[in-house]
N, C-alpha and C positions, 0 to 999 in steps of 0.2 A: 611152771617156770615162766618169769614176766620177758615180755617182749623188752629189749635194749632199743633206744634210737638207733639209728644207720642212714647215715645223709641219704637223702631219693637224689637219685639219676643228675645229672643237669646236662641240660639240653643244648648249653654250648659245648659240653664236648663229645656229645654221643652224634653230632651231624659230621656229615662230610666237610672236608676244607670248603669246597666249591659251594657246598648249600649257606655254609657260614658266610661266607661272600655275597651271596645273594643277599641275603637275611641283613646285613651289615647296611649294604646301599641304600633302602627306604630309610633307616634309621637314620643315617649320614643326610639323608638329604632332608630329612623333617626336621631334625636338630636346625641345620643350617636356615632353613625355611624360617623355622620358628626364632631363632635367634635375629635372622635379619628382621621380623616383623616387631620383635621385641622392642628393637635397635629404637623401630620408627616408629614406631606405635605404643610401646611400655611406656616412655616418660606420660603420655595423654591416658593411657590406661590408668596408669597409678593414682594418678592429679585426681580424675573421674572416682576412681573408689574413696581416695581417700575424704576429699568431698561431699562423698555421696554416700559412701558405704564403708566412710573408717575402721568398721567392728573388722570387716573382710581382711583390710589390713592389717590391721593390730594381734588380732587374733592368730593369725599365721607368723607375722615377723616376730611380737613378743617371745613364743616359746624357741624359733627359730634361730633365734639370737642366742642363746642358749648354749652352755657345750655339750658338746653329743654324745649321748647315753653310753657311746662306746667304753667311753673315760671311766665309768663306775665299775668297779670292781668286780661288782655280781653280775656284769653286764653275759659274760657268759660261763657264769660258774659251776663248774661239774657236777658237785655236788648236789645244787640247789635242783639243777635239771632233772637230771636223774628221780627225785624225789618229784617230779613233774611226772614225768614218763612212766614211773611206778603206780601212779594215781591211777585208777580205774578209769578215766575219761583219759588218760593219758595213753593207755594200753589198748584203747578199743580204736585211737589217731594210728597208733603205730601197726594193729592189726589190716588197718582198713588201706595202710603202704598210700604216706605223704606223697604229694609232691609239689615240684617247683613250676610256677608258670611259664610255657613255652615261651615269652616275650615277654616285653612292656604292655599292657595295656589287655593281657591277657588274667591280672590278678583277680579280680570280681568272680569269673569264673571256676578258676582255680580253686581258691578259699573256698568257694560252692564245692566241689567236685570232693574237697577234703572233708568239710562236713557231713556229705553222704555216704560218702566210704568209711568215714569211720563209725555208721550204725547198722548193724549187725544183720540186719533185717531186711535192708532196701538190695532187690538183685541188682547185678552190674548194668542188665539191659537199660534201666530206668536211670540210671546216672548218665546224665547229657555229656558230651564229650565240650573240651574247653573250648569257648570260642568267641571272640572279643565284647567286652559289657556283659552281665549290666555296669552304669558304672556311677550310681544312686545308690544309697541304702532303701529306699521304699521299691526301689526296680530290683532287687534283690532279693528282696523280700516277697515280691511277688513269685519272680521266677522259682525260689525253693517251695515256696508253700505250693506253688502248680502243681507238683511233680507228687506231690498228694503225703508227705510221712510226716509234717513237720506243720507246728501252726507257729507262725514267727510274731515275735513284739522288736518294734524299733526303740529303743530309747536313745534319744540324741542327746549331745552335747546341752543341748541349752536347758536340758532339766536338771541340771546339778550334780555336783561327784557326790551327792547319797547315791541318786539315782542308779547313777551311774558303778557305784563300787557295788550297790545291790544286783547288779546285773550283772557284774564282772565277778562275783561269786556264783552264778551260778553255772561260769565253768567248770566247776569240781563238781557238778550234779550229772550223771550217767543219762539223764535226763533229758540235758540241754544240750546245743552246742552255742556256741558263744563266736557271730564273724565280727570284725574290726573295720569300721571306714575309718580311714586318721589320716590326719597331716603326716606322712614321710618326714618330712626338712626338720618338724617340731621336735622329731626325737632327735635327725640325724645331724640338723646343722642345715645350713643354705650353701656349703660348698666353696662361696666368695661374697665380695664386698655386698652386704644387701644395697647398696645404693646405685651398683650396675643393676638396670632395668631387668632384662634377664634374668637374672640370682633374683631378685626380687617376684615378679612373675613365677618364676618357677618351683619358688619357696611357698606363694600362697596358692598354684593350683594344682600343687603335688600331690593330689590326692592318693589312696592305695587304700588296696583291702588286704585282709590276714586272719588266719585264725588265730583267735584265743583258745591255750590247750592247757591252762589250768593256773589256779592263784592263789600262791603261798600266802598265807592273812597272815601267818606269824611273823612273819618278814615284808610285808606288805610288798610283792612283789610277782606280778603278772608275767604268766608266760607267754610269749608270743612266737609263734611259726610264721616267719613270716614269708610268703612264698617267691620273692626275689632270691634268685639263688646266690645273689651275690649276702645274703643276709640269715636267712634262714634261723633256728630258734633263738631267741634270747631272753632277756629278762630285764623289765623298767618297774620302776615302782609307781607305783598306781595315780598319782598326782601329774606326777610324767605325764602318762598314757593319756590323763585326763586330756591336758592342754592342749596334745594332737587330735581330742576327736571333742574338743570343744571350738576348734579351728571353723571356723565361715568354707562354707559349699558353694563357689558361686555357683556351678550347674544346678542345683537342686532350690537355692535361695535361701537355705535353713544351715545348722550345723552340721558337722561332721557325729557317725552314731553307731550303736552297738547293736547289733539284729540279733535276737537272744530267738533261737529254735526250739522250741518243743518238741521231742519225737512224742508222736499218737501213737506208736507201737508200745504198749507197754511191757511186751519181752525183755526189751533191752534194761538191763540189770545191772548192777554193781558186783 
């Protein structure tokens, strides 16, 4: 009998009131932090990329501009999922019990944390508990291949959607696992005017990670887990998905990219 999806936990409402409170304050005050620095500093920030480093711009506001994947109909289709989660690389996610990252800024690890539990073979002690970064596709890359089960390939945005749609099939391979860095805003929107500095800023270093948990090619449509509990799985079509991880990295200097894992155990089966 196959395993069914079943939301994992979310972590805002399994804490106490008073712990949410805590948790809330840093947030409130880094928002504001950052907004005020935006205020005075985004207009010279923006002027500086755009000048210097248009692609960075462009790259993020183009698809950002865009309306958000919510709007498509398959965006969260029952049926289409289902036929995700029946996939044998679907069954071994749901065996290995998803979940959502404790925070912001805790996604990198997380998406890690989901890829190892969902191979059959790695024990619990060996899977690192979540904990903030990496927040790189090549520092990610490292940190799984460490851990010794997995030999990873990056392929980034700037090699092209073949590249890229050939690595994003081999999430349906029992074989691989498939993590996501992308632009956030590219699928979901910028939230407001991109010409307040802020919205703008935060559309191009919105960076996030997420598993890929499998990709319908008859339907040309990727599934994505994505570990924000406010979001969690859905489904874009692959041109989409491109845009967001073809998005400019400024931390890293290079594109946004797909960390395609290898398990070395060759137990794990279809």
């Amino acid at each position: 009998m196959s395993l069914t999806y079943v939301e994992p936990p979310h972590h805002s409402t399994r804490l106490p009131a008073f712990v949410k409170c805590l948790l809330v304050i840093p947030t409130i005050i880094f928002a504001l932090y950052m907004f005020v620095v935006s205020l005075v500093l985004g207009p010279l920030i923006l002027l500086g990329l755009y000048l210097f480093k248009r692609d960075v711009v462009t790259s993020a506001l183009t698809p950002a501009s865009l309306e958000s994947i919510e709007k498509n109909p398959r965006y969260r289709d029952a049926a289409l999922l289902e036929r995700v989660w029946k996939h044998p690389v679907g069954q071994q996610y749901l065996s290995g019990s998803l979940e959502f990252q404790f925070r912001e800024g805790y996604c990198a690890p997380t998406t890690l944390r989901n890829v190892l539990k969902s191979i059959p073979t790695i024990p619990s002690d060996k899977i690192p508990s979540a904990k903030a970064g990496p927040s790189t596709a090549s520092q990610y890359q490292v940190k799984i291949d460490a851990i010794g089960y997995t030999k990873s390939t990056i392929v980034y945005g700037s090699e092209g959607y073949a590249a890229f749609l050939e690595a994003i099939k081999l999430a349906n391979n029992p074989q691989y696992r498939v993590a996501l860095n992308f632009l956030h805003a590219a699928l979901f929107g910028m939230g407001g005017p991109k010409y307040l500095p802020h919205v703008a800023l935060g559309a191009i270093l919105g960076g996030h990670f997420s598993n890929i948990v499998g990709y319908l090619e008859d339907v040309d449509m990727v599934a994505v887990f994505d570990v924000n509990e406010d979001f969690g799985p859905y489904l874009v079509d692959s041109k989409r998905l491109y845009s967001a991880v073809r998005a400019s990295d400024v931390q890293s200097g290079r594109t946004r990219a797909l960390i395609v894992s290898q398990i070395l155990d060759s137990s794990v089966q279809a």
